[in-house]
N, C-alpha and C positions, 0 to 999 in steps of 0.2 A: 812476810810472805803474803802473796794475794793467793786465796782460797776461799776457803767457806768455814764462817768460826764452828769450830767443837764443841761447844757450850754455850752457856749460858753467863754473862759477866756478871751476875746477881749471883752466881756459884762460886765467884773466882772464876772461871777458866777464863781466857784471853788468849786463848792459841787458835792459828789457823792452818790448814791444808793445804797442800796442792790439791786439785780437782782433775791432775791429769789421769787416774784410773777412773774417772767416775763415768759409766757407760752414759750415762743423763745429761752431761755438757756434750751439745755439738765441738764438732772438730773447729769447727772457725771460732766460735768461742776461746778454744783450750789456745789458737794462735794470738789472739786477741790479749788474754791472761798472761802469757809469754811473753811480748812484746812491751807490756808493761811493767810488767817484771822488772823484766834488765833497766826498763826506765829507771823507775824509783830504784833498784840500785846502784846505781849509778851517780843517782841526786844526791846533790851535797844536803838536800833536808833528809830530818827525820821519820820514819811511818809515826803517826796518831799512836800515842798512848793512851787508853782510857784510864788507866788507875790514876795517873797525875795529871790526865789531859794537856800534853806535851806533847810535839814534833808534828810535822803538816799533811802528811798523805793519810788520810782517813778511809777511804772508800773508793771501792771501784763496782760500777755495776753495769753487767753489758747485759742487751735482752738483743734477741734475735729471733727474727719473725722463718717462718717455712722458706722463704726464697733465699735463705742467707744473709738476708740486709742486717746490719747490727746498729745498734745505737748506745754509744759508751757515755757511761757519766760520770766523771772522775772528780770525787770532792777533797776539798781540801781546808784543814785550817786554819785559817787567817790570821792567826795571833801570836805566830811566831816567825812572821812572813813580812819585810815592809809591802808596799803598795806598789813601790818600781820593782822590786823580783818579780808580786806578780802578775806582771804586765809582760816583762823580760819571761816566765817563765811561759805565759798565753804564746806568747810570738815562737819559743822553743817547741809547746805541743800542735801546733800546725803542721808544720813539716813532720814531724814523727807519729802523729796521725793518718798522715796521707801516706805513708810509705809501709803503712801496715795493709797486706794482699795475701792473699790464697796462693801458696803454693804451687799446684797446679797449673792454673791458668794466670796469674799475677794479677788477678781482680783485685778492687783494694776490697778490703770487710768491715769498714767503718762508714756509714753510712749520714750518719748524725754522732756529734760532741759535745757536749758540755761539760765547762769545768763550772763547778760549784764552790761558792764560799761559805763556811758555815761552821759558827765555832760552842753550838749546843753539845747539850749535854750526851741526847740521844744518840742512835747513830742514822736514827732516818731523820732527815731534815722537815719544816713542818712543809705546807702543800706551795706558799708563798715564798720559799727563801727563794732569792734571785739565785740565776746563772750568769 
């Protein structure tokens, strides 16, 4: 599940939330969250395990500025991935990027992307890993 983790993995915990009660995420965010959701379930890989550092989807992090503009950085991976899926997998998040919009008015809410490769230990990459 994309959320926000419960703990601490130096505790054991590894569980995540939904953040759709939480009065603190903007609404274009919690769409943003949504949208990826159904991605990654849908995708024939795995989410990131930390306990055996296993399956590809690690992280998602959207920040969004006062105007709405958002900028998504979705990491992943790489080492259970060959190098043609993810190229095949770059050319599938394009289009399903851009067709992520506000309700409302059918603005899109992605504003900047990047996908991240990155198969450390942590969960923040260091300041150098490419996109």
């Amino acid at each position: 599940m994309i959320g926000f983790l419960l703990g601490a993995f130096k505790n054991g915990l590894v569980a995540t939330s939904d953040p759709a009660q939480c009065k603190n995420v903007p609404p274009n965010v919690k769409i943003i969250r949504n949208y990826f959701q159904r991605f990654i379930e849908n995708s024939k890989y795995q989410p990131y395990k930390k306990i055996d550092h296993s399956g590809v989807w690690r992280l998602l992090i959207i920040r969004t500025n006062q105007t709405g503009q958002s900028l998504v950085t979705l990491q992943i991976s790489p080492t259970e991935i060959s190098s043609e899926s993810i190229e095949n997998l770059k050319q599938e998040l394009i289009p399903f990027v851009q067709q992520i919009k506000s309700e409302e008015d059918n603005v899109p809410l992605v504003h900047g992307f990047f996908l991240q490769l990155y198969d450390g230990l942590s969960n923040a990459a260091p300041w150098d890993c490419p996109y």
